[in-house]
C-alpha positions, 0 to 999 in steps of 0.5 A: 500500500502506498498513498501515491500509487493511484490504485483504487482498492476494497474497503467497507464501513457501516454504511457501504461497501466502496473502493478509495484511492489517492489521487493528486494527495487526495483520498478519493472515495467510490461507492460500490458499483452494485450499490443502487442508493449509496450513501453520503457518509462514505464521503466523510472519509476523505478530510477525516483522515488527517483532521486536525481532530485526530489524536497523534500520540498517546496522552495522559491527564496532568492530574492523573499522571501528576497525583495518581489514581482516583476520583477527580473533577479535573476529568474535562478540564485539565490539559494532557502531556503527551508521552511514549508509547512504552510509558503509556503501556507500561502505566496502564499495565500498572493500574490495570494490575494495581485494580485487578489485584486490590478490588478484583475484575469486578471493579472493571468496566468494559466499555464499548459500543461496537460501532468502532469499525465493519471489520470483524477482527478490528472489532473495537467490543470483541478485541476489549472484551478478549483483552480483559477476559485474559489479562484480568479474568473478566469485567462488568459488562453492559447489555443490550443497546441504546437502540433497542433497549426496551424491544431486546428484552420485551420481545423474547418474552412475547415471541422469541428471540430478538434477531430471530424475530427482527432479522428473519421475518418480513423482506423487502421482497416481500413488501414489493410482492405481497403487502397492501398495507404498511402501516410505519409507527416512527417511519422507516428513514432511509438515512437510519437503514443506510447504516449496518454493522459489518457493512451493506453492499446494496442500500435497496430500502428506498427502491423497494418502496418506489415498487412497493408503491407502484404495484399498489401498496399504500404507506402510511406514516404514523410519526411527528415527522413527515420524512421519516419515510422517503418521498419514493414511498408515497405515503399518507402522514399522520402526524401523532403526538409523541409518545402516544403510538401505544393509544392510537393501536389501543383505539385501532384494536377496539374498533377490530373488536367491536365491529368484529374484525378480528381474527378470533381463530388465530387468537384461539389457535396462536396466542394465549392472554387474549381473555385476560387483555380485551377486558382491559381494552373494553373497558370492563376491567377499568372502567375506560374503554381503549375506544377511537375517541378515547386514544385520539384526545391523546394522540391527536388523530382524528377517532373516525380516522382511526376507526378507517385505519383499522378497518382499511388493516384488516381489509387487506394484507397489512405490515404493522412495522415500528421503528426503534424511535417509539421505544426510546421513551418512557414506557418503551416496551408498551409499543412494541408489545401492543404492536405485536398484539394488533398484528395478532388481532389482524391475524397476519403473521408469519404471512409473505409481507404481512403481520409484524416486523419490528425495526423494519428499516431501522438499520440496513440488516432488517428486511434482508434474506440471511446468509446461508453460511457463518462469518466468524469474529474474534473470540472473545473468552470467558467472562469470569464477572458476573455483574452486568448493567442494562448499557444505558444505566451507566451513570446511575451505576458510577453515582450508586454503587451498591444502589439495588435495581431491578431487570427482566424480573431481578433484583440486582445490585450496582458494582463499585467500578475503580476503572472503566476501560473504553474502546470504541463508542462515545458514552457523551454521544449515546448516553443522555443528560450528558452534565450528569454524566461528567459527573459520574465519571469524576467518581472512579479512580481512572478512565482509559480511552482508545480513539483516533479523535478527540471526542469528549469521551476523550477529553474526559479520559486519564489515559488516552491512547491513538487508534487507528481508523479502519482506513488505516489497516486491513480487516474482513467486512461482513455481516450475516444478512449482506451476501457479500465478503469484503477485503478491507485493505489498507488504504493509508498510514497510520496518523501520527504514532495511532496503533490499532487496537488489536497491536495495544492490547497485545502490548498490553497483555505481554506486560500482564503476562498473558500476550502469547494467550492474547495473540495464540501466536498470530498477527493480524494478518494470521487472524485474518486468514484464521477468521476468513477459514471459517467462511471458506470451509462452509462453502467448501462443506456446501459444494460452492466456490471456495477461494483461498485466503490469497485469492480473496484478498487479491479478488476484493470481495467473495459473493455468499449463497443466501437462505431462503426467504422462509419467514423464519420462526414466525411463519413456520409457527404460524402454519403450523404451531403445534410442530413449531410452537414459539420459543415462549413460556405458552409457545405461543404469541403472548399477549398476556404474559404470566412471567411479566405480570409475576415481576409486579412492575407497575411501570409494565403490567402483564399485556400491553397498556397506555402508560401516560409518560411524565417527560411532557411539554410544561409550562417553561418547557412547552415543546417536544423535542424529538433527537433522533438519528442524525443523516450526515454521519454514523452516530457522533462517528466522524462528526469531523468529515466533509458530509458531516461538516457541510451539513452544519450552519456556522459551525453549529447542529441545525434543529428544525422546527416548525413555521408557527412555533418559530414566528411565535418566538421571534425566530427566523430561517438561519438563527442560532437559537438556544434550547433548554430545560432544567437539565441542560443548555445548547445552541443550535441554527434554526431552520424552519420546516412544515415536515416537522409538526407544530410543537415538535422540534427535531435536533439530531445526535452526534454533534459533539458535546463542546461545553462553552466553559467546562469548569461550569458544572451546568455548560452550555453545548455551544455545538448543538448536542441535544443529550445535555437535554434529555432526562437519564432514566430507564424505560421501566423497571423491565428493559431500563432501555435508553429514554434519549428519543423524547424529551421537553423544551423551549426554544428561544433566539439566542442574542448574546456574543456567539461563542465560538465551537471549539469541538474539533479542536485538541484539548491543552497539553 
């Protein structure tokens, strides 16, 4: 590999398959040939390699280097001296075994988000994960994820496992032959299905709608924001109040039952709990009816549109898709469940195109037929701890240690974590009221961090150690729904001293006496062949063409034969469910569950059921804010590159909101604009949009958190990152999934001297 040959080679990320090149000293990115709607990201890569952002050599915090190990407010603030990797590794290695030896493995914390890259051996969360399953004996784990927090955990118990239920049910090809109806609570947003771990060779969401809706399927939006579905899908908006999915399903599902649109036989032959759920839905049980004119003073909608909504469901072939937006909110699990439930009502799953499909277009892996053999990844070893914590409680978990908390029907207890080792994520991108959150950091004795940019991760970190970007190494892309096997080669130098991950952790475990257990006696091209002979002796098993090793990586990419599009566990169920009874406690759908209702939750009862939300609109916070997946990058993952940068107005996120509540604050196309609530502060440019529905403004994630004065204990985000805003609790006591979607605010045009950004900038030292 050289910068200056010209050569155009394979490559792949989350968001596609491409080949770069440099050309006149400059990196040149091209989308996959194949790929029919490629998207923008890829061209983050080029003025990201060498950003002014990227981290050079390894550093440390001038307190922790100074005074040692332990709890500190100087995280964020203090400026950092750069020292040589044999003086990183070997103070690491030290408070690694210093932590190991005086509080145990359980008093580590792993964290990663496994976003780092689409290679499967530099795979950020599988390469932290060996490491301090070898070198410490193990490490408290988070599960879960910030996505699907409530869904993970609700869905196997109402029908079966979460991938086998998101990844293998309904497809595109599906929609295209066979759905008459797709009703999409939260939409399905092109820019989120762009995205899937392990990398997407064809992005073929928005051409399926276009056929999809040339055929004759009719796409409804049931969401606050009009292009949550793509202009191809041609679909009816109605725009709902946030947060109140569950009582418009709730108004569709009486109105099945009190015209008698329901399916009474598979309720009788597929579900169980239909006897203990339709007392609470009539009304008999409370007192209330779940009727049309009973869900629509809630969510806005129309009670004769929504009784035309049911009927138009049950009068055709109907997909009840749901995005994972609608589970990011308090009472996340009542959506997901209630949306199975009507589903069941219609009597459609497990039909071609019909039925349920939760998180269709969520990302790019949904939708897509499942690859007929293994893609192996790097073995991560035994755990030997225990504790883990639902991924989004981390704050709760540094602040309370010993605090009790319940999870999916346990009582568990947070561990006192003394060091928390990070590689790959961004906790001040994902995790939400991002000051509480510097403020549980200040509680443990040290933070190490791998990144190739300053993050505010990062910037809070007491070691920080240079890694490399995936361009800047060679790894394998794939994933078990994308037919396609890519070579990543290398296609730059390393910035500065940057190593990857794989090359400190083996320096690392050498000082810790463990590096040829680490290694097993491979480099990272050793492991590469090792990986890839998993796939290759499948195909070889299957009688299909299997290359060598040397001739993948010469050829680029390897083509994967793919399973049948069968409908997987739901439609095997559904034609027949005494042979194939659903992985459940009944075997059956569960509409009421016995294993819920016996946790005694009163944030999630037994069957689904309309839980007002407390996080609403108020007087000095009469707004929604709605922050969601952001178009220009992958989480806050290169918020530094050109598609990123160029999306920005005067450096800042731009928040839209709607014409009406803009003029009724004196703000105007293009105004900086402050957003606030008792929890936090940030600035954002204004722009105004008729697709956001009054009362709504959208401000999406990923601009890095950059607090105008760090010393503050309260800043204000000059960059625009919505989480300084949204509440930190869990969805209930169930899933304690990630609330961050939802939260309540005011808007107002900011009049004092525009501070600058400085988020891309290095920290002192």
């Amino acid at each position: 590999m050289t910068e200056q040959d010209g050569a155009m080679r394979p490559h792949a990320a989350h968001w596609g398959a491409f080949r770069a090149g440099w050309q006149d000293g400059a990196l040149v990115v091209e989308p996959h040939p194949a790929d029919p709607d490629p998207s923008p990201i890829l061209q983050n890569f080029p003025e990201a390699l060498r950003h002014r952002a990227r981290i050079a050599q390894p550093m440390v915090r001038r307190g922790w280097l100074e005074r040692g190990p332990g709890p500190s407010t100087g995280r964020g603030r203090e400026a950092f001296v750069p020292v040589s990797w044999e003086k990183a590794l070997a103070l690491l290695a030290g408070e690694l075994a210093r932590v190991r030896d005086s509080h145990g493995p359980q008093a580590v914390f792993g964290g990663s988000y496994g976003w780092a890259s689409a290679g499967r051996f530099h795979h950020a969360q599988s390469q932290i994960h060996r490491f301090l399953n070898i070198a410490l004996g193990g490490y408290v784990r988070s599960v879960n994820s910030y996505s699907a927090g409530a869904s993970a955990v609700i869905i196997p118990h109402i029908l079966g496992p979460f991938e086998a239920v998101t990844r293998r049910n309904v497809t595109w090809e599906q929609i295209v032959g066979h759905t008459g109806l797709v009703l999409s609570f939260g939409g399905m947003a092109v820019k989120n299905s762009a995205v899937a771990s392990g990398g997407v060779s064809r992005h073929v969401e928005r051409g399926a709608m276009a056929a999809a809706a040339a055929r004759g399927t009719r796409f409804v939006l049931i969401g606050p924001l009009r292009d949550d579905l793509p202009e191809e899908a041609g679909a009816e908006w109605l725009p709902i109040t946030p947060g109140t999915d569950t009582a418009l399903m709730l108004g569709m599902a009486h109105t099945l039952l009190a015209e008698g649109l329901h399916d009474t036989a598979f309720l009788a032959t597929h579900c169980t709990g239909w006897d203990r759920f339709a007392p609470y839905l009539t009304g008999a049980a409370d007192g209330q009816p779940k009727d049309a004119a009973w869900a629509a003073a809630l969510c806005g909608i129309p009670a004769e549109r929504i009784r035309q909504l049911a009927r138009d469901a049950a009068g055709t072939r109907t997909l009840i898709s749901m995005a994972h937006s609608l589970q990011r909110a308090e009472h996340g699990e009542q959506p997901v469940w209630m949306a199975a439930v009507l589903a069941a009502m219609l009597g459609q799953i497990g039909l071609p195109g019909g039925g349920y499909n939760y998180a269709l277009g969520a990302i790019a892996h949904y939708g897509k037929r499942a690859n007929a053999v293994p893609i192996a990844g790097l073995p991560q070893g035994r755990n030997g701890v225990r504790d883990f914590i639902p991924v989004a409680r981390i704050s709760d978990m540094l602040l309370n240690p010993g605090a009790p908390f319940d999870y999916n029907g346990q009582r568990l207890a947070y561990p006192d974590i003394k060091l928390v080792y990070w590689a790959g994520g961004n906790p001040f991108h994902h995790h939400q009221d991002i000051n509480r959150l510097r403020r549980a950091f200040a509680r443990i004795d040290t933070l190490v961090v791998h990144e190739s940019a300053w993050t505010a991760t990062a910037r809070h970190a007491d070691i920080v150690l240079p890694a490399t970007l995936s361009l800047e190494r060679e790894d394998i892309a794939g994933s078990p729904n994308d037919p396609l096997l890519i070579a990543m080669h290398q296609l730059a130098k390393p910035f500065g001293e940057a190593r990857d991950d794989y090359a400190i952790f083996a320096g690392l475990a050498e000082r810790l006496g463990c590096g040829d257990a680490f290694t097993e006696g491979r480099d990272a091209r050793g492991w590469l062949r090792h990986l890839y002979e998993t796939t290759r002796a499948a195909l070889a098993e299957r009688g299909e063409t299997a290359p060598s090793f040397e001739e993948f990586w010469r050829d680029g990419e390897l083509a994967l034969p793919q399973a049948p599009d069968d409908g997987g566990i739901l439609r095997a169920f559904r034609e027949d469910p005494a042979a194939n009874p659903l992985p459940t406690p009944s075997g059956r759908i569960e509409i009421f569950s016995e294993t819920i209702a016996g946790f005694g939750y009163d944030d999630c009862p037994g069957h689904p059921a309309w839980l007002a939300p407390t996080d609403t609109p108020a007087p000095g916070a009469p707004l929604w804010l709605v922050a969601n997946q952001p178009a220009t990058r992958l989480h806050s993952q290169l918020d530094f590159g050109g598609t990123s940068a160029a999306s920005k107005r005067r450096g800042r996120e731009v928040v839209r909101l709607h014409p009406q509540d803009a003029a009724a604050r004196g703000i105007a196309e293009g105004d900086i604009v402050r957003l606030h609530n008792a929890r936090g502060a940030c600035l954002a440019a204004a722009a105004l949009s008729e697709a956001v529905m009054p009362g709504v403004v959208q401000l999406a994630t990923g601009a890095w958190y950059d607090p105008e004065d760090p010393n503050d204990e309260n800043p204000l985000c000059v960059h625009g990152n919505p989480n300084v805003l949204t509440r930190d609790m869990g969805t209930s006591r169930l899933a304690q999934g990630c609330t961050g979607q939802l939260t309540a605010l005011e808007v107002e045009k900011f009049t004092g001297n525009l501070p600058p950004v400085r988020a891309w900038d290095p920290p002192a030292g």
